[in-house]
C-alpha positions as CSV (number, residue, x, y, z in Angstrom):
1,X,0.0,0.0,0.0
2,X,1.8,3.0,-0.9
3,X,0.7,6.4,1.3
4,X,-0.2,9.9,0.9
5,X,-0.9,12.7,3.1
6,X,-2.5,16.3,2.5
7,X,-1.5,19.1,3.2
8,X,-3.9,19.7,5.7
9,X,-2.8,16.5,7.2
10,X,0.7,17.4,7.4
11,X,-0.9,21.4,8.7
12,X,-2.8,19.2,11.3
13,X,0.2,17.0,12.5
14,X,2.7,19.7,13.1
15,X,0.2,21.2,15.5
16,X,0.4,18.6,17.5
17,X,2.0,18.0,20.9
18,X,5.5,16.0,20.7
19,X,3.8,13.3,23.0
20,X,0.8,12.9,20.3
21,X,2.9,13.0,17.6
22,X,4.4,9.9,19.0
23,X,1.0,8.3,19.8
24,X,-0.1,9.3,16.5
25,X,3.2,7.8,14.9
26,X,2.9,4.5,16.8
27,X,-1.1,4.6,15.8
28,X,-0.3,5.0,12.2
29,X,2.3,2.6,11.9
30,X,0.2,0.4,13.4
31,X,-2.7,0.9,11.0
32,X,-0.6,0.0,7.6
33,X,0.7,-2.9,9.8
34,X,-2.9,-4.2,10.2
35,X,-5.8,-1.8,9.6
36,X,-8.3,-3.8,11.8
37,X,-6.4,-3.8,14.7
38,X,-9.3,-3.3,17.5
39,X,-8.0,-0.4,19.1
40,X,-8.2,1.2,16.1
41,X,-11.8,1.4,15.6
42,X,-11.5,1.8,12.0
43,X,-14.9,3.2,10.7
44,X,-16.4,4.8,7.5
45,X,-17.6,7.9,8.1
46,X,-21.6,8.4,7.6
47,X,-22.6,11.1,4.9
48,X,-19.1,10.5,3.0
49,X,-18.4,8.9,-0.3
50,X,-15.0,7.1,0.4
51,X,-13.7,8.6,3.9
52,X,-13.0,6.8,6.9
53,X,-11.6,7.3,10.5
54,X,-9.3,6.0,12.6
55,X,-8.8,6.0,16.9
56,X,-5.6,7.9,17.8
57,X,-6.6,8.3,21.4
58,X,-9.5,8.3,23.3
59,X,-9.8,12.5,22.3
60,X,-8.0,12.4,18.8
61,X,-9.0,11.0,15.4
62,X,-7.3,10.8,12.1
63,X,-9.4,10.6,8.3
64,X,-8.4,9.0,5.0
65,X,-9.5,7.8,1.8
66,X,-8.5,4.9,-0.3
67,X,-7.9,5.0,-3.8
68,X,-7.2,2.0,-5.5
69,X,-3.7,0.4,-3.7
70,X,-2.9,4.3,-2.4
71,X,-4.0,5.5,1.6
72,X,-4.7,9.2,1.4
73,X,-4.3,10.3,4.9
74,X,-6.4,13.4,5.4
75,X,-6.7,15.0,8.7
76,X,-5.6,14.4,12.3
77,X,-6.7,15.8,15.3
78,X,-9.0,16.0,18.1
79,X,-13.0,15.3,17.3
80,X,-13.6,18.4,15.6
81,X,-11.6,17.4,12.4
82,X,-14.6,15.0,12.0
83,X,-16.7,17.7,11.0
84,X,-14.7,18.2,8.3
85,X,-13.5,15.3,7.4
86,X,-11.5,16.4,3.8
C-alpha cells in the first residue's frame, strides 16, 4: 500500500504535541501494519463517499480515503476534524 498525506494533514500533524505525535506515529504505523487492529476502531464515516476514520486516542482521530492500492491520509486531530472530514 503506498501512502499519501495532505496538506492539511501534514498542517494538522505539526500542530500537535510532541507526545501525540508519538501516539499518532505508533497509531499510524500500526494501522498499515494491520488496519483492523481493535483499538483502532477503523470506521467509515456516515454522509461520505469514500472517507473513513481512525482511533488515535481516546480524544483524537485521524481521516483517509483509499484509492485504489494508495491511503490518502487526510486530517488528524481532536473530534472536531470529523466535522470536516477532507
Amino acid at each position: 500500500m503506498k501512502i499519501q498525506r495532505t496538506k492539511q494533514f501534514e498542517k494538522d500533524y505539526s500542530a500537535l504535541s510532541e507526545p501525540l505525535k508519538k501516539r499518532a506515529k505508533e497509531k499510524l504505523i500500526l494501522f498499515f501494519e494491520n488496519p483492523r487492529h481493535p483499538s483502532l476502531q477503523v470506521k467509515k464515516m456516515s454522509g461520505y463517499e469514500n472517507i473513513w476514520e481512525g482511533r488515535i486516542s481516546y480524544q483524537y482521530r485521524f481521516t483517509f480515503s483509499m484509492v485504489e492500492d494508495v491511503c490518502i491520509l487526510r486530517r488528524i486531530g481532536s473530534h472536531d476534524i470529523l466535522n470536516r472530514p477532507e
